[in-house]
Structure formats: C-alpha cells, structure tokens
C-alpha positions, 0 to 999 in steps of 0.5 A, spaced: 555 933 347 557 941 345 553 942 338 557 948 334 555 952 328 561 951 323 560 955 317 567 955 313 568 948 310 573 943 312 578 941 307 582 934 306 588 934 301 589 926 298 595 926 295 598 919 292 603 917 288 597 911 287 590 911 287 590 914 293 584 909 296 588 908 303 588 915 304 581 917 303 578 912 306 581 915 312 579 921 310 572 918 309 572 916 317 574 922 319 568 925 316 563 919 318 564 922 326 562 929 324 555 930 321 555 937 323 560 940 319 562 941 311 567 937 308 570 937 301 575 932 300 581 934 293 584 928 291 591 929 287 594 922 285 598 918 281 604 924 284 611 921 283 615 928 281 618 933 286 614 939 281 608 935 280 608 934 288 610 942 290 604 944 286 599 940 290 602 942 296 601 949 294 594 948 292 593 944 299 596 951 302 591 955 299 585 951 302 588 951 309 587 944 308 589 937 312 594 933 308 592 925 309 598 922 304 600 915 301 608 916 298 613 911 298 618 915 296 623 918 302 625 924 299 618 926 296 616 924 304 621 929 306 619 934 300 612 933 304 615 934 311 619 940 309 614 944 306 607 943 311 612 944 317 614 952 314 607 952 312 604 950 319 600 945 315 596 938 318 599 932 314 599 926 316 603 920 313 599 914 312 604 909 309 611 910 312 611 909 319 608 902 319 613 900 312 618 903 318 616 898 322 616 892 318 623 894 316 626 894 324 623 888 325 626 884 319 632 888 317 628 888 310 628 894 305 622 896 303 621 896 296 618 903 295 615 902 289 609 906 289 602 903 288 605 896 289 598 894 292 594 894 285 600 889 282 596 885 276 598 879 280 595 872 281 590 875 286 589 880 282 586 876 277 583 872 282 579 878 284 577 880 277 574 873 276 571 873 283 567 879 280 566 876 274 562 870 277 559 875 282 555 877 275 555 871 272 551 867 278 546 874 280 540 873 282 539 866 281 540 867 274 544 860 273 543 855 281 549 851 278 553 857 281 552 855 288 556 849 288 562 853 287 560 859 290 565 860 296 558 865 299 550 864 298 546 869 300 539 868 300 534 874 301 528 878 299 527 883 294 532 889 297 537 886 301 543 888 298 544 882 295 548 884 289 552 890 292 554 885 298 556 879 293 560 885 289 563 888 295 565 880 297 567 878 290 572 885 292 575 880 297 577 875 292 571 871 294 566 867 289 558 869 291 552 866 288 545 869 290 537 867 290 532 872 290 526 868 296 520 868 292 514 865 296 511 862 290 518 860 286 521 854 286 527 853 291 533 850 287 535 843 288 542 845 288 541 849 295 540 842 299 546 839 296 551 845 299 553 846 306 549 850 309 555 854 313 556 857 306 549 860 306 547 867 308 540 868 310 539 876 309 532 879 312 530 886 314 524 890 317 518 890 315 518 899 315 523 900 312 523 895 307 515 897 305 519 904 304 525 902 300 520 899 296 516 904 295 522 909 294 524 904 288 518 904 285 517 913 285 524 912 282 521 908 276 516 913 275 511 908 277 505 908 283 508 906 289 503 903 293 503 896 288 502 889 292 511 890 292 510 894 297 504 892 301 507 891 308 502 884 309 506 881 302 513 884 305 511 880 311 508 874 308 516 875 304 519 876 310 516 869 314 517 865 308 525 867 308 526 865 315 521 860 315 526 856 309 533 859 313 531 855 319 530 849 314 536 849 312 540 851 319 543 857 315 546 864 319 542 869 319 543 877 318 538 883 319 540 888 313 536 894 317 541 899 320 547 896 317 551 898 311 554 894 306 560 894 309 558 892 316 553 886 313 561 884 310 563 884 316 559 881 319 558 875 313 566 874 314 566 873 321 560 869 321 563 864 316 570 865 318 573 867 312 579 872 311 581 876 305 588 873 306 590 871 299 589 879 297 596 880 301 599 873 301 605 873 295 606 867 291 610 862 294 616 864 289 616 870 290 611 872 284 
C-alpha cells in the first residue's frame, strides 16, 4: 500500500434534521479506514428549515467538506441536492434511498417525520430501564440481579464489564456483572442461572499488567503494586478460567476487541437480537 503525506484536513459535515447519530457513525468509519490522514467532523443538527439548513450548506461550502446527511423532508433533500450539485459538493443521502425502498416495495408512505427513531416509546423505556438495571446490578453489588438478568459477565479487574453492560443495556438488554476475585466468595445465585446466559471475559496477562499499571498512574499512585504484579494477574486470570469451565459458560478474550466488537461477539454467542428497538406495538403504538 502507497503511503501519502496529506497535509490539509479532511472535513465531514453532519447535518440532521435528528441527532444526526447514523450519520456520523458512517462518518466514523469512514475515518476508521484512514489513520493517516486528519479529519474533523461539524455536525449541525436538529435542521428542519430551508434557511436553517441553506447556512449549513453554505458553511460546509466553505470548509470543502463531504456532506453525510440524515433529512426526511423531500424538499429539504432537493434543497440539498440542488445546492451541492451547483456547488460541486460531496453529499451523501444516508436515509432516502432505503426509505425509498421500503416504499416500492409496499405501496406505504413513509411517515417523513423526522427523528422518528428517538420516539418515547414502549421500547424507549424499556431501554432506560435496561440501563437503569445495568447500574443497579454493577459490579456485583446486589447478585440477586442475576436471576433477572438477560446477560451475566464475569471477568476480572479491567475487562470492560461496565462498559460492555451499558453498551448491551443500550440494546434493551437487562446485564448484571461480578468482578472474579480469587479470594471472594462466588454467589450462590450464579449456579442456579443458566449458564448460556453467562459471559466469561478474560484478557492477556501483557496487556492487562499495563492497563493496570495505567489506571493506577491515573490515580497518581505507584504502579507497581500487587494490582498489577504479572504473577497476581495470571493467578487472577486462571482462577476466572478455572470457575468458567466450572460452569460451562461462553468465554471471550477482551484483548484486541473493542467494546463494539465484544457486543457483537456476546449477541451472537448468545443468539440474542436487539429487535425489539425497531418492532412497534402490535396496535400500532
């Protein structure tokens, strides 16, 4: 692969008549795939007027930027259309062209009201609540948790549990998580759940001893403590597996995978599927 030295910063404009989060998520990877070059990202959102919307256009102009943009409206789209191709302007229309879709294929007009996806709906809710459980039930603070839990993780000390149960409480899913301690006791209520709800996170004795040592600097206190002694973290680390094969859970090296990816990774071990954030209510609620 051809290296090149890019010197002036590439810009994405993000505008929305939402959030503007699809959008920029797509920006995001398309930055992911070029850790060479420079980017900045301007988001204007919550755009819902031809003027409001003209002067983003015109302040994306002025950076040369590629538009990435997320507006139901059709004739805010054409406003859009009309004004990048007199300005020979990257844009991109994330939502249309699958709304579009949806449309031939069923004869069904789209709704176009915009930020239709952050409706306070029932699944709306359900996810505050999958959040608000994710907090009640970190760090094994009440084991109870687990016998309601739709997720149990298991791991030890910087494993991105609570990361990863807020992520998957973001799916509408309920996550309870237990720090492994060699020396604590296990909680009763972890025999009595099924063990194809349980997630066994582990991670690499290296990387750990740094992470470790990281958090420690970040406190202002010494790093080489028995926390991040490389013998206690494998001792740690064997016991996890140990009590993982013990209960014949799934088991995931955290290592070299983002928080994302573990999730990923969590649902499709455990066949589980974020539908209910897209089902509506059987009336139509």
């Amino acid at each position: 692969m051809t290296e090149t030295n890019i010197k002036e910063t590439l810009t994405f404009f993000i505008i929305s008549d939402s959030a503007g989060e699809t959008a920029s998520k797509l920006a995001q990877a398309t930055m992911a795939q070029y850790p060479m070059i420079n980017f900045e990202i301007f988001r204007r959102t919550f755009i819902t007027t031809k003027d409001a919307l003209i002067k983003a256009l015109v302040d994306a102009k002025s950076h040369n930027a590629m538009i990435l943009h997320t507006i139901i409206s059709q004739d805010l789209v054409q406003v859009v259309d009309d004004f990048c191709g007199a300005s020979n302007l990257f844009h991109f229309d994330v939502l249309t062209p699958p709304v579009l879709e949806v449309q031939r294929r069923t004869g069904i007009e789209p709704t176009r009201e915009p930020g239709a996806l952050h409706h306070l709906n029932k699944n709306y809710f359900k996810r505050i609540k999958a959040m608000e459980f994710a907090v009640k039930y970190d760090d094994g603070k009440d084991p109870r948790g687990f016998l309601e839990a739709d997720v149990v993780l298991l791991g030890v000390s910087r494993t991105s549990k609570t990361p990863l149960s807020l992520f998957l409480a973001n799916k509408n899913l309920k996550v309870a998580n237990l720090p492994i301690v060699p020396q604590a006791h296990i909680p009763k209520q972890l025999w009595e759940i099924d063990p194809k709800k349980i997630v066994g996170l582990t991670n690499d004795p290296k990387i750990l001893n740094t992470i470790r040592k990281e958090r420690m600097i970040s406190y202002g206190l010494n790093p080489d403590t028995a926390y991040s002694q490389i013998d206690k973290i494998i001792s740690e680390l064997e016991f996890a597996t140990e009590l993982y094969e013990k209960l014949g859970c799934i088991v995931i090296n955290v290592a070299s995978l983002s928080i994302e990816e573990t999730a990923s990774m969590i649902l499709n071990a455990l066949n589980l599927e974020d539908h209910s954030y897209f089902i509506t209510d059987e009336n139509g609620d």
